[in-house]
C-alpha atoms as one frame of an Amber mdcrd trajectory, in Angstrom:
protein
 139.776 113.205 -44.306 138.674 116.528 -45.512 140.653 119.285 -47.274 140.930
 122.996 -45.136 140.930 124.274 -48.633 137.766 123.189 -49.400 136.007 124.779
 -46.409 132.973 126.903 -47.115 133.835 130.799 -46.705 132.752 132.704 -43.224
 130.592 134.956 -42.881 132.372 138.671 -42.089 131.363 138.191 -38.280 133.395
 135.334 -37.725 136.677 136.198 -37.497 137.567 135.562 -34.123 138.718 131.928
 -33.746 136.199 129.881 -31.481 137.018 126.490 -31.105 133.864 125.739 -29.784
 131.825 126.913 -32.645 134.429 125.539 -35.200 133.548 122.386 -33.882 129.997
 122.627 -34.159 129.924 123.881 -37.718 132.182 120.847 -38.623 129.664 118.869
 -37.222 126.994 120.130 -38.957 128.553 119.915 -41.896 130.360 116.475 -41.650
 126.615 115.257 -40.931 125.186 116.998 -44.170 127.813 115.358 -46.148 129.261
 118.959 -47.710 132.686 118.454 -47.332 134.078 115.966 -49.649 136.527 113.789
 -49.151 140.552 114.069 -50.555 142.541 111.202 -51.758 145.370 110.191 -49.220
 147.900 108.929 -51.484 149.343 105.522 -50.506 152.712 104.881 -50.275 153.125
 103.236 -53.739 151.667 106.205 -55.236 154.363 108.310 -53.733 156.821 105.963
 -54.677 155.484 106.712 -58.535 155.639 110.199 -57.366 159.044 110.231 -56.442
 160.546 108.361 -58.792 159.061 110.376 -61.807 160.375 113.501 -59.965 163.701
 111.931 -60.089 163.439 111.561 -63.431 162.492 115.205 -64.478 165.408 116.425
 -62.446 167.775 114.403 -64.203 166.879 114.680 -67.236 167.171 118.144 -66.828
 170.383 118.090 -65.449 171.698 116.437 -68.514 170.399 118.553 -70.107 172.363
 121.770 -68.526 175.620 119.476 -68.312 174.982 119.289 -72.194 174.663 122.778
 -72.623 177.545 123.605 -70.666 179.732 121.363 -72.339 178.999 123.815 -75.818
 179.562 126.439 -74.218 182.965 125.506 -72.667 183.720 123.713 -76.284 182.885
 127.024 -77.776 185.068 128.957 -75.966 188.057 126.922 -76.012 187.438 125.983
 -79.726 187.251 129.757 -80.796 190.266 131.315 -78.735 192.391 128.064 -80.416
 191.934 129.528 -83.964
């Protein structure tokens, strides 16, 4: 697998889409080895993913439950007084 981002630029011709020549200058290029591969991640490394992702999100939940439970302590605490 190669990444589209990693494409070489075209030239200012080629800006109507050809599927034929697309083809061919994949070829070529597959065959000079210039595109490099990408890293497909496997599904334990998306599990990783996921699970740190969980973990940021939570954690900053907490962290806005905290900060709203100030603010409503504030508020109640100072119109009591």
């Amino acid at each position: 697998m190669v990444s589209l981002l990693r494409f070489p630029l075209k030239k200012p011709g080629e800006k109507i889409k050809i599927d034929k020549r697309d083809a061919l200058n994949l070829a070529k290029l597959l065959k000079s080895q210039d595109l490099p591969p990408i890293y497909v991640p496997e599904p334990k490394d998306e599990t990783v993913r996921d699970l740190s992702h969980a973990r940021k999100t939570s954690i900053k939940d907490l962290k806005d439950a905290k900060y709203q439970l100030k603010a409503l302590l504030l508020r109640t605490t100072s119109t009591a007084k």
